[in-house]
N, C-alpha and C positions, 0 to 999 in steps of 0.2 A: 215614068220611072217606077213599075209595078214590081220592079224587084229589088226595092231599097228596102235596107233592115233599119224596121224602126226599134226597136230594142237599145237597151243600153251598154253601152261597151264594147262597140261591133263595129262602128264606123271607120273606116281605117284612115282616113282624112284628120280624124282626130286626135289616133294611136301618132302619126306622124308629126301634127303639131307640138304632143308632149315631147315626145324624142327632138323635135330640134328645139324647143324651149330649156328640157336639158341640157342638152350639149351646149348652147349659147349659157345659158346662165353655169355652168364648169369649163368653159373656154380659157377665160382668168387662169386657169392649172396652168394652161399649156401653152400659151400664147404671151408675148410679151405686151404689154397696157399700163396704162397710165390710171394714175386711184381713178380720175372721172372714166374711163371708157369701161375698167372695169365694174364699178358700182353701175353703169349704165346698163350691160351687158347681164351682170346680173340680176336687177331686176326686170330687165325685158323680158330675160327669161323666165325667170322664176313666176311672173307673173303670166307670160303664156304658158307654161306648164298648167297652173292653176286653171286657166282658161279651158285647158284641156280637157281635166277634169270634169269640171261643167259640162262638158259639151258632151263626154265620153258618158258621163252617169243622166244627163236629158237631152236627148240627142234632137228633140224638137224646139231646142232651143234655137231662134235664128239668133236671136243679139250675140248669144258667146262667139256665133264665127264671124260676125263682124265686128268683133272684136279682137277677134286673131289677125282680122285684115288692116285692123288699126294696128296691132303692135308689130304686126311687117313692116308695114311704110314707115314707122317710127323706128324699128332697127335696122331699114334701109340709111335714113337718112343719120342715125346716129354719129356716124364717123364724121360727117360735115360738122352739124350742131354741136356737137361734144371737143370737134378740134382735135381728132385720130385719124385723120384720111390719110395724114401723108409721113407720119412720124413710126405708126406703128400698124404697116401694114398686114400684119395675122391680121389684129384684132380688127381690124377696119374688115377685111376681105369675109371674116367671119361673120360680122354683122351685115353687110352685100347681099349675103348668100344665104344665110337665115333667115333674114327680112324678105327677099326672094320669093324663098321656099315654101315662106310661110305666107302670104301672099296668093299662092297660088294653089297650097292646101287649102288654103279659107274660102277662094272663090269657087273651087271643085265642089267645097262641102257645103254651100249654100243653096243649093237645087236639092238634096236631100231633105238638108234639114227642112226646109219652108216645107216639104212633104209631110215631114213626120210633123212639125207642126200643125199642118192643115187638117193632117188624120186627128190628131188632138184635139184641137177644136170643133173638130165635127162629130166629135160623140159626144 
């Protein structure tokens, strides 16, 4: 991987987990939910967005994107644990599909990061 950018704010792996941590954590707008799926839905977000950040401003961070791959599986599973799979399908299909995405943003950007990591500790 000799043409990954180690730099900050360039990983586009990252740019994408912010965007879908927004859009999950402003779902509630648009979607019909329940206070728990909503309150769910927004912090998963808001707290990947956060994530994002992290990872966007130290990009040799490995833990933030295995971080983003914990908060997928947990807004995968949301709509089960929370008790919104079958009542309020948006919000359930939205956490599916965030949790997903985001899932597969995280595994993408972990060969990177461990890079930019690596270069980090070797100066």
């Amino acid at each position: 991987m000799a043409g990954t950018s180690q730099q900050s704010w360039q990983r586009w792996q990252d740019w994408a987990a912010l965007v879908i941590g927004v859009l999950v954590a402003l779902s509630p707008i648009v979607t019909a939910t329940s206070v728990a799926a909503a309150w769910t839905m927004v912090v998963l977000g808001v707290v990947l967005a956060a994530t994002s950040l992290w990872s966007l401003a130290q990009p040799g961070s490995v833990a933030s994107e295995w971080v983003h791959g914990v908060i997928g599986v947990l807004l995968f599973l949301a709509p089960w644990v929370m008790g919104y799979y079958d009542t309020l399908t948006g919000a359930a299909w939205t956490s599916w599909v965030g949790g997903v995405l985001t899932v597969i943003v995280a595994a993408s950007a972990l060969p990177a990061a461990t890079e930019a990591h690596r270069g980090v500790i070797a100066h």
